[in-house]
C-alpha positions in Angstrom: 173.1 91.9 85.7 171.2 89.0 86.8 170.3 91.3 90.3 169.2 94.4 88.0 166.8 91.9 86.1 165.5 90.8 88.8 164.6 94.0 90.8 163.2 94.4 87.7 160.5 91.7 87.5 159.9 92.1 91.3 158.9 96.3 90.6 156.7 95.4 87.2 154.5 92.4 89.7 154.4 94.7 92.5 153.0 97.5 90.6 150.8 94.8 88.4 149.5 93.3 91.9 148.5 96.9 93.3 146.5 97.4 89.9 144.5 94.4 90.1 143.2 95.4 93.8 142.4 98.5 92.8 140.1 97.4 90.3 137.4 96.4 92.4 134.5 98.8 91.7 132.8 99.3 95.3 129.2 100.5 95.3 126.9 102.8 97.5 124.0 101.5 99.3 122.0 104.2 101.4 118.9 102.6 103.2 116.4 103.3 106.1 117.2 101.1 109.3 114.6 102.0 112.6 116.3 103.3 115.7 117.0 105.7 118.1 120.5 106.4 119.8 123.8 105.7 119.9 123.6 102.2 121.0 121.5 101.7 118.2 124.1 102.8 115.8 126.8 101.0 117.2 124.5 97.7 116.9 123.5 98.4 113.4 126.8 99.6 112.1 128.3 95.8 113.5 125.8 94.1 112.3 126.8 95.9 108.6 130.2 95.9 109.4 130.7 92.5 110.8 129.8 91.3 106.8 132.6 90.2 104.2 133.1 93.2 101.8 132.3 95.7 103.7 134.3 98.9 103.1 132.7 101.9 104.9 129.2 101.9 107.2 127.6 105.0 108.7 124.2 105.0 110.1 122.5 108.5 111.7 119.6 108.9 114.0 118.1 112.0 112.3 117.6 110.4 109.5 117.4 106.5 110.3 119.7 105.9 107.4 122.5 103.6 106.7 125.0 104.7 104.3 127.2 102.1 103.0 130.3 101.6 100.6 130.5 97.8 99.9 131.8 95.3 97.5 129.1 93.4 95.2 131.4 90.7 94.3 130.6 89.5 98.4 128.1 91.1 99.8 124.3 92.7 98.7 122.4 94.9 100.4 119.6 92.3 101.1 122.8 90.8 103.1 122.9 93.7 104.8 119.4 94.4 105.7 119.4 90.2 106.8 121.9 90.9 109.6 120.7 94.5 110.2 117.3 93.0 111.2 118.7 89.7 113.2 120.5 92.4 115.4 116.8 93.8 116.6 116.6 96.6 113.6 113.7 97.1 111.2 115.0 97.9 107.7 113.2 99.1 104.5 112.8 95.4 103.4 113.2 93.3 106.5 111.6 93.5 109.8 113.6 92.2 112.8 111.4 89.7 114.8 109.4 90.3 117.7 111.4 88.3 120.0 114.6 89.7 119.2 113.4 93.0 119.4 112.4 92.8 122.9 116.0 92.4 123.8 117.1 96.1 122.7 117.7 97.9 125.5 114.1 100.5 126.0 116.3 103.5 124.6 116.1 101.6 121.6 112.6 100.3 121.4 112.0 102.7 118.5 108.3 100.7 118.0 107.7 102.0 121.0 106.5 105.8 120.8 106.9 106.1 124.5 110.6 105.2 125.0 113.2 107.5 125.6 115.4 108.6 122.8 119.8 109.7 123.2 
């Protein structure tokens, strides 16, 4: 009997534990982030991904967007754009400084009307 109980109360907190994660409410961020090729989204993807509460990052060329599934509770997409832009990356809100932007690679010099784009 005493086993039975026990399976029991181990089922009812499993199932309660799995409940409580799943109650985190993730949010959507989509936002413009300069750049050019596929280094580029590698960099900018880390830079997003590398972030506590981080749950999905896609950035595209064609449309110099970052889409991004995150949660609130540990992350905001000011934190995002912060590390997006210390990577080398202009953003919608933040602009990455000259000097670290002279360290992309010239397929990524997006300032740069000239350079050539992947």
């Amino acid at each position: 009997m005493k086993i039975i109980l026990l399976m029991f109360v181990a089922v009812v907190m499993f199932f309660a534990s799995c409940q409580k994660t799943a109650t985190v409410s993730l949010q959507k961020a989509t936002f413009k982030v300069r750049g050019n090729c596929e280094m580029c989204r590698e960099r900018i993807e880390n830079a997003i991904g590398d972030l506590k509460g981080i749950e999905t990052v896609q950035w595209t060329a064609q449309t110099e967007e970052a889409v991004v599934e995150f949660n609130p509770a540990k992350v905001t997409q000011a934190d995002m754009e912060k590390a997006v832009a210390k990577s080398g990356h202009d953003t919608q809100n933040e602009k990455a400084t000259d000097e670290v932007y002279k360290t992309l690679p010239d397929c990524c010099l997006y300032r740069d009307q000239k350079s050539n784009h992947h």
